[in-house]
N, C-alpha and C positions, 0 to 999 in steps of 0.2 A: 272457201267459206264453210266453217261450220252453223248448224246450227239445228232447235229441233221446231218441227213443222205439227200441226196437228189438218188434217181435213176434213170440210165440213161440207152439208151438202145445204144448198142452200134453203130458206124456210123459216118458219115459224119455231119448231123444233131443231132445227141445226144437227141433223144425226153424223154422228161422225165416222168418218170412213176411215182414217190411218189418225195411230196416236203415237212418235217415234218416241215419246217419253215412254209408254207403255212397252216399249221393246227394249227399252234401256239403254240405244245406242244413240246418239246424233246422225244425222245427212251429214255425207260430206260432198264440195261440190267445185270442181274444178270451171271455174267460169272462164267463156272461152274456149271452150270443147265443144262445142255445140252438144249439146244436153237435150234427150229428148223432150223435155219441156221446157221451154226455150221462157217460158212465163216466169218461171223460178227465179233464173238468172236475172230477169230485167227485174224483178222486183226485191232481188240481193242488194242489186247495185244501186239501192236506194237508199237500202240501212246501214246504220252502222253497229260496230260488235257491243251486246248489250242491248242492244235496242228488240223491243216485241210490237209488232203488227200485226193486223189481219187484211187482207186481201180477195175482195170477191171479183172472181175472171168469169169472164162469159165463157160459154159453152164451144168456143173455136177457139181459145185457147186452152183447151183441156181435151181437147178430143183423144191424145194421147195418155194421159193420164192411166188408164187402166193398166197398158202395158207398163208404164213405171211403176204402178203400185206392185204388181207380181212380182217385178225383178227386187225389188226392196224386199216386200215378206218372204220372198225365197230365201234372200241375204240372211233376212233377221231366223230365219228357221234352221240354216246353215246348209241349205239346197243350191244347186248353181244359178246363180242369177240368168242367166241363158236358157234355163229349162226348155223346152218346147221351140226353140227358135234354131234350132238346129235344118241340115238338110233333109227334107224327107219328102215324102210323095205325095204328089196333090190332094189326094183324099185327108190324110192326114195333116197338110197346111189347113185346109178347113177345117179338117174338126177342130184342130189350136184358134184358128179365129174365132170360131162357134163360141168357145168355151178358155177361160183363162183359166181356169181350175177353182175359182172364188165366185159365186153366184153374186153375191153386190159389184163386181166389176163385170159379170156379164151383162148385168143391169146398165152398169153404168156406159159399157161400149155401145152395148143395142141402142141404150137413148142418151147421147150425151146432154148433159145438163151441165149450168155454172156451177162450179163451187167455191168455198171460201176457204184458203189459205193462212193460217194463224200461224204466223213465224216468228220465231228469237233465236238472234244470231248472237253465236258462243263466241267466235274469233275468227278473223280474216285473217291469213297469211301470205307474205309477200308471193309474187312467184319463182319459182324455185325452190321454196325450202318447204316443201310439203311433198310427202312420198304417197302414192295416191295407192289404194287398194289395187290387187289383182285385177278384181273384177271389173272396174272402172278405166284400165288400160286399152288402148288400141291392140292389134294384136301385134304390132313392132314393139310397142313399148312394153310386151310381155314380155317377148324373146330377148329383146335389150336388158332387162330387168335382171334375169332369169339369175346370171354370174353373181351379179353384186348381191342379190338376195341370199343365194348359197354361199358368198363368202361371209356374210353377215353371222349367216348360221352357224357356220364354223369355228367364226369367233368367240357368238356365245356360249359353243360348247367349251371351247377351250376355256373359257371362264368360270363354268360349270355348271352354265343357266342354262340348265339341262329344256325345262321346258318353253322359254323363250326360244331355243335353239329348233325346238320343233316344231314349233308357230312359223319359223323362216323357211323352215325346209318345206312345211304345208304349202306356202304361200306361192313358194316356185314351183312347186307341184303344181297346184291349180292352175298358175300360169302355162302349162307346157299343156296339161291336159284339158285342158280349153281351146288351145291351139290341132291337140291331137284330133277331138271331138270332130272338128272341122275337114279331118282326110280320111280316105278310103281305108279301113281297116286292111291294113299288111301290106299296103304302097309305102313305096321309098320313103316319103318325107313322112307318114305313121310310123315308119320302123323307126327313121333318125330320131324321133322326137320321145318315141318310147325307151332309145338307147339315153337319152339324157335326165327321162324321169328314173333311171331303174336305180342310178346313182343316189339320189336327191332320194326315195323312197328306203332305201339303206339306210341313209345316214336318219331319214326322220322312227327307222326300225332300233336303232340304236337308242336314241332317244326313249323314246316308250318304253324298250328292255328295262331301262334303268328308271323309268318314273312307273313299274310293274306295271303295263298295261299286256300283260304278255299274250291275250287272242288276238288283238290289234294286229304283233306283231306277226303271229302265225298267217293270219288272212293276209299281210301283207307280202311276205316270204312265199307263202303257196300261189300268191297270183305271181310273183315274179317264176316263180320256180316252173310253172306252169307254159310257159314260155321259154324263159332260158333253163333247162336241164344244168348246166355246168356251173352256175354262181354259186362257186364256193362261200361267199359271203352270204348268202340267201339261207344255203342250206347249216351254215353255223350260227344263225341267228334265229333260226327256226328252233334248231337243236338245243339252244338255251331256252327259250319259247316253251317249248314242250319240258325239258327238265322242270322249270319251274312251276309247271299244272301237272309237274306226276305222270306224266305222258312216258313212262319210262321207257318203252320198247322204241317207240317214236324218235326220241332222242336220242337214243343209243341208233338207233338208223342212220339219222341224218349224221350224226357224229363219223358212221364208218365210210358216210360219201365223201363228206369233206376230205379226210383220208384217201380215199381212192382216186380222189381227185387231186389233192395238194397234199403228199405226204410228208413236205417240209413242217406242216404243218400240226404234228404228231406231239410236240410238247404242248401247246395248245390242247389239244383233244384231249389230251392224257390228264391234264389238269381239270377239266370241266368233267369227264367222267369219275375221278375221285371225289368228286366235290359230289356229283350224284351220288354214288355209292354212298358216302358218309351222311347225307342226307337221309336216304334210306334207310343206313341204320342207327339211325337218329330218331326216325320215325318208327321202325320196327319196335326199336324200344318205348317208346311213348305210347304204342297200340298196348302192346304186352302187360303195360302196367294199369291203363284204360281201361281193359276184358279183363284182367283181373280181380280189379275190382268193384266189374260188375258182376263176374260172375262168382264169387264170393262174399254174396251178397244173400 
């Protein structure tokens, strides 16, 4: 089910707590999933698409509430829905319950209160034919996901939805590194899961080359690089990265690794390095004419 919700607290004033129109997105809601708010669902399964309600729930059905609200404005802010729920050390479990990061939901956890739910639901979809967000997967149904997202991706590159192609490749990303979050930094199944994002982080490097996001690509390439020393793909993606911000010495570097490393790969290199050079004196000549006549002035 879609649909957008607004929260109210209950009262005379009615202050509102989440406005999903105000974030621009819709809820979406896999019903049937057991949903941490389990009140939602049963009051889905009342309306129908097109239909607006409001809803006031007592206070034990909402007692969760705060934690849904967090994982949603994280969504909406583009932070990981999971923030804070990670493994960590009993001092620091409590300070996350102390505090969800939002003062009206710490309010709201310390003293739960009813509130009113004002819904309209956009559209119901059978089951099956709905592909549900990353975030909103179990963590099977990330790892299951992971292929068919990246094939997707591929497809749209090949079509040449450059940037739809890298919304797919993000999305498997996040799927793997939600799964990584969850092991012991540089254990077996951390490495394996790192070996399948480095791929999937390329291809969405490739992407952004081409839609000019070119520091994106650099910070991306230097954390891979950072790790694997020898990704000749890292380090010729970087090396366009850096031509195109003028990083001249930079890219003439990584241009002579990829070299050292794959020197089948020399007509390649040799092409991206005249292209710099003619940029260069492309640019040399546009300064020369600039200071000139400024300083003939």
């Amino acid at each position: 089910a879609t649909f957008h919700y607004r929260t109210l607290r209950c009262g005379d004033e009615e202050t509102p707590v989440d406005d999903s129109r105000a974030r621009g997105k819709p809820m979406e809601l896999i019903v049937g999933k057991k949903f941490k708010l389990p009140v939602w669902e049963a009051v889905l399964r009342t309306m129908r698409p097109g239909e607006r309600a409001r809803f006031r729930c007592d206070a034990k059905h909402v007692v969760l509430y705060p934690l849904v609200s967090k994982s949603l404005r994280n969504i909406a802010a583009g932070k990981d829905p999971l923030e804070g729920q990670r493994h960590c050390c009993n001092i620091a479990q409590m300070h996350e319950h102390y505090s969800l990061g939002y003062p009206d939901l710490d309010e709201l956890q310390k003293n739960p209160q009813p509130l009113i739910f004002d819904i309209e639901v956009l559209k119901v979809e059978p089951p099956g034919s709905y592909q549900q967000d990353p975030w909103a997967m179990t963590d099977e149904e990330k790892l299951q996901a992971v292929p068919q997202i990246h094939k997707e991706g591929n497809e749209l590159y090949r079509q040449g939805k450059v940037p739809e192609a890298a919304a797919k490749y993000y999305d498997a990303i996040a799927c793997l590194k939600n799964l990584q979050m969850k092991e012991q930094p540089g254990s077996p199944d951390w490495i394996e899961l790192d070996q399948k994002i480095t791929p999937l982080l390329l291809n969405y490097c490739q992407c952004k080359l081409q839609c000019e996001e070119y520091y994106e690509v650099l910070d991306h390439c230097s954390s891979i690089l950072n790790k694997y020393e020898d990704n000749v793909k890292a380090y010729f993606k970087r090396g366009k990265a850096h031509a195109a911000v003028w990083n001249v010495a930079e890219a003439q570097a990584d241009f002579a690794k990829v070299l050292a490393l794959d020197p089948s790969l020399r007509p390649v290199v040799s092409k991206e390095l005249r292209s710099l050079e003619a940029r260069l004196r492309e640019k040399d000549a546009e300064d020369k004419i600039r200071f000139k006549g400024i300083f003939s002035q």
